[in-house]
LODRENLUM-120529 format. One record per residue (C-alpha): residue in one letter; y, z, x. Coordinates in steps of 0.2 Angstrom, whole numbers, plus 5000, padded with zeros to 4 digits. Example, Ala and Ser with C-alpha at 12.3 -4.5 7.8 and 13.67 -1.06 7.14 Angstrom:
2
a497850395062
s499550365068
# end
This chain:
424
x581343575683
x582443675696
x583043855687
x584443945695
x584644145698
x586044255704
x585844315722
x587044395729
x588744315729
x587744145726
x586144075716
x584544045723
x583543905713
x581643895710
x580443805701
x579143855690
x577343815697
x576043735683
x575043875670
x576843935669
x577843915652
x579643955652
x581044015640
x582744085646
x583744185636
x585844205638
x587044285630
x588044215614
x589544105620
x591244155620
x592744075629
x593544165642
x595444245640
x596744125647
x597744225654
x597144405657
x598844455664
x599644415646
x598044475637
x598144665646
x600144675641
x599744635623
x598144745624
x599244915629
x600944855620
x599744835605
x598444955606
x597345035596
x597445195584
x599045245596
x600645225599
x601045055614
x600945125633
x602845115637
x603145245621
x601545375628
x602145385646
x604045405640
x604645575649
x602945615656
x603145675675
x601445615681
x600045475677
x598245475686
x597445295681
x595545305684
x594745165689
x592745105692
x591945085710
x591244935719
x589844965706
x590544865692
x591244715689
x592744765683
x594244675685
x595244835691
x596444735701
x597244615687
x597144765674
x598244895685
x599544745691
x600044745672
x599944945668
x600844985685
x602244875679
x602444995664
x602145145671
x603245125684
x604745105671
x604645285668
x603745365683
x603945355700
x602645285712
x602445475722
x601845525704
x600645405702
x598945435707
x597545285705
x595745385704
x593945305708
x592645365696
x591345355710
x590045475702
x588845515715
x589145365720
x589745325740
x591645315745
x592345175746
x592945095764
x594745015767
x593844825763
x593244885749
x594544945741
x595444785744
x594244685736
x594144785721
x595944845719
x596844705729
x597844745747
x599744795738
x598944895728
x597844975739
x599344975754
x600645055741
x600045195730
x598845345733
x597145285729
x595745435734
x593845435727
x593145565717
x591945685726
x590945745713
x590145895728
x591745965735
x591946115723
x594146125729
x594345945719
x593346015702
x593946105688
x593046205676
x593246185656
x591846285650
x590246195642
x589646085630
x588846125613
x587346055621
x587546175637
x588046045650
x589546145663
x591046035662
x591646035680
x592645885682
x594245825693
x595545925693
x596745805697
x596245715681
x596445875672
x598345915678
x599145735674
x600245735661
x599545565656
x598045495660
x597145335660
x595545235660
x594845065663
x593045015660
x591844895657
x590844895640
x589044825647
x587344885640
x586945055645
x585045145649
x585345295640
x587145315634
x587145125626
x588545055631
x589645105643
x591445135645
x592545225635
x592445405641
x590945375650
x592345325666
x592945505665
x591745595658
x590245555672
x591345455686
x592545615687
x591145725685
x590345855698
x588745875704
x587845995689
x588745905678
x588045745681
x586445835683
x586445895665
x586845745656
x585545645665
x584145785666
x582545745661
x582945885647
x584245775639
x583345605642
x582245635633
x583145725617
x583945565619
x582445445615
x583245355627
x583545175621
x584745015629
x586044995617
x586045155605
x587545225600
x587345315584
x586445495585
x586245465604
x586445645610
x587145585629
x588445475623
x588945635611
x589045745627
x590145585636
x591245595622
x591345805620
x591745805639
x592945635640
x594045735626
x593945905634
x594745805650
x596045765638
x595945565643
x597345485635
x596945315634
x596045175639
x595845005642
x594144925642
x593244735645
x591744625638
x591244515652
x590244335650
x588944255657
x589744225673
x590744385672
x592544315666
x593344425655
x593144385635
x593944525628
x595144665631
x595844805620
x596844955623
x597145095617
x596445275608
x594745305618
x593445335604
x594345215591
x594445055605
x592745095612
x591845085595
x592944925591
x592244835608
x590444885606
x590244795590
x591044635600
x589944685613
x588444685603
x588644495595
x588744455610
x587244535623
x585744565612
x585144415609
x583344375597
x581744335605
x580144315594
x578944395607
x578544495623
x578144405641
x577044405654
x578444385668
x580344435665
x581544365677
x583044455680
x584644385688
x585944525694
x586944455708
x588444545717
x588844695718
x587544775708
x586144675720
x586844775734
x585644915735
x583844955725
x584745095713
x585744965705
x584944835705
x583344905695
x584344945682
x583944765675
x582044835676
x582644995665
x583844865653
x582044745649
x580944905647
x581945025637
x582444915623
x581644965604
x580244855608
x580044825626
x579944615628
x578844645646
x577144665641
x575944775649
x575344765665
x576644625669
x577944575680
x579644625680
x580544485693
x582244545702
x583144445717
x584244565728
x585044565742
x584844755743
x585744755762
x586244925759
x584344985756
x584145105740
x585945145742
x587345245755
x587645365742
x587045545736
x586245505719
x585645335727
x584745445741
x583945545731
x583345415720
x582545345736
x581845525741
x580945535724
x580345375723
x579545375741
x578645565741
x578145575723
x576945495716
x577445415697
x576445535686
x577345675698
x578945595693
x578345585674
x577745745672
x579045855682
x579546005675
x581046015686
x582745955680
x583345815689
x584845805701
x586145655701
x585245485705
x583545565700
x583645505682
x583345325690
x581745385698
x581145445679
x581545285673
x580945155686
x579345275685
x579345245667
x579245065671
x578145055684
x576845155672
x576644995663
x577044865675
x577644815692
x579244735697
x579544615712
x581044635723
x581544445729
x582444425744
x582844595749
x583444635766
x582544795767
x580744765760
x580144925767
x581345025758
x580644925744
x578744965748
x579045135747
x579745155732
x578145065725
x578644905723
x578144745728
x579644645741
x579244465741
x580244335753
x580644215740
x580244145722
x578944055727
x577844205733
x578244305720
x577744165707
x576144145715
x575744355716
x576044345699
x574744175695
x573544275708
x573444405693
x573544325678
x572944145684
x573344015670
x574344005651
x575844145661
x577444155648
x579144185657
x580644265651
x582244205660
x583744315660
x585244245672
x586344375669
x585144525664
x586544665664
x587444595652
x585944485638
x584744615629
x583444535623
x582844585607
x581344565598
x581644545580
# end
């Protein structure tokens, strides 16, 4: 039988050599919106907890929309076609300002921008990326109760209105994304970012994929989202081949809440047992480089029960052409990685800066197992951070039958960023 995985922009397909068993896992079915130009003007002139869009801007003298980076799969250009369209009724295009939540993240080229914003967007408003290390673009407003420093982007701060999209997706520590976490991190400076993802708070948070409730991060995303002052936002669920399922708009806390429970019916999906072998399709633009594409790795570990069993194989095609990653917290996720050894990393003292916090939790991994990079173009970079590149599925198959040898259970995941498998 010939299996398929995401790989890039594409699939790559495989089959499964003999002492093999297989199961393959994806999440619940849900149809996609038909029309998600219709679906986001009744999401915002019917929102949540709040009064409709056209009503908040009314007499407002500026709106900043925040949007996500080439990260995410967020369909930013066909949610701010829509949102322009009434924004514009009541404030002038000089006074609207589209903002990237880049993070630590790199900035984002002209082409880029293009693809994930569309060219008359991108050609006719100000669009500028968040730099989380130039101190003239950050704003200070105080601390948290937890003692994070809120220094976040001022231009964010000073709009009279302002705006968030987001995708709600299965999160490593803060359990789902979205909601304020668009603001709150990807508007965030350096010691801010820092902070919430130090080792310090990683591990107050008992960090587990898809815990909300009493999870000390997602507290400190909300305390800082609010202290921002976002007004509203307007969130996604994406399917199995990333279309858009559902969309709401409105009060941040209020429609974030109301799309994780949909979000939730939808991912975590039962499994009886743990596995030898996890495979793991992430595709573009998360394959892009190591840093994002191993979140897969921390999404199958960190779960209540982890469904990789120890000492096995966690299985990822990437393209990886950018290598770890172009920008800072990618960088020195790669620095970490490649001059520490994994019980260094584990048994730091030392807070962590941006990007670090995925060196703590691929360590984490690779403590108990070992994951193989497929496909990548930069196998060194993958060597270095201790883990295993292979040219394709077949070599990684047979590394994997040269350990374990015969009776090898496989966990297929096609889409690993959005199906949590869950042992009941």
């Amino acid at each position: 039988m010939i299996h398929s995985i995401l790989y890039g922009k594409g699939k790559i397909n495989f089959k499964i050599p003999e002492g093999f068993s297989i199961d393959s896992i994806i999440q619940k079915h849900n149809p996609p919106l038909t029309s998600l130009y219709e679906k986001t003007r009744e999401s915002i002139f019917h929102p949540i907890n709040t009064s409709p869009l056209p009503e908040l801007v009314k007499g407002k003298k500026s709106v900043c929309i925040v949007v996500t980076d080439i990260t995410r799969e967020c369909p930013d250009e066909e949610l701010l076609i829509p949102i322009l369209e009434v924004v514009e009724k009541e404030i002038k295009k000089e006074n609207i300002t589209i903002l990237i939540a880049a993070g630590m993240h790199k900035k984002m080229c002209y082409d880029e921008k293009v693809e994930k914003y569309g060219k008359k967007i991108v050609d006719n408003y100000k669009i500028i990326d968040h730099d989380g290390k130039n101190s003239n673009n950050l704003i200070s407003l105080g601390i948290t109760k937890n003692g994070t420093p809120i220094r976040v982007s001022k231009l964010a701060v000073e709009a009279d209105f302002l705006i968030s999209l987001g995708i709600v997706e299965p999160h490593q520590f803060a359990g789902y994304s979205g909601g304020y976490k668009t603001v709150s991190i990807g508007l965030a400076g350096d010691d801010t970012i820092s902070h919430t993802h130090s080792s310090m708070m990683l591990k107050k948070a008992r960090t587990r994929v898809g815990k909300i409730e009493k999870n000390i991060i997602q507290d400190e995303i909300i305390e800082i989202g609010q202290k921002i002052g976002l007004d509203f936002i307007v969130n996604v669920i994406l399917g199995n081949s990333k279309e858009v399922i559902e969309i709401k708009a409105g009060e941040p806390l209020a429609t974030h809440r109301f799309l994780i429970k949909k979000a939730r019916t939808l991912y975590e999906v039962s499994v009886n047992k743990s596995y030898d072998v996890v495979i793991c399709g992430v595709g573009y633009p998360r394959d892009s480089n190591l840093y994002q594409a191993t979140i897969a790795a921390s999404l199958i570990f960190f779960t209540a029960r982890p469904v990789i069993k120890e000492n096995g194989f966690i299985i990822i095609p990437a393209t990886c052409n950018e290598g770890a990653g172009y920008g800072i917290g990618e960088q020195r996720f790669y620095k970490m990685l490649n001059t520490k050894s994994i019980d260094e990393i584990l048994n730091t003292n030392e807070e962590f800066k941006a990007g670090e916090q995925r060196s703590f939790f691929i360590a984490n991994v690779l403590k108990k197992c070992k994951i193989i990079i497929v496909g990548s173009q930069t196998p060194d970079i993958v060597k270095k951070t201790k883990m295993i590149p292979a040219k394709d599925m077949e070599e990684a198959l047979n590394i994997v039958k040269n350990t374990f040898v015969n009776n090898i259970e496989i966990l297929l995941i096609p889409n690993a960023l959005f199906t949590l498998p869950i042992i009941d």
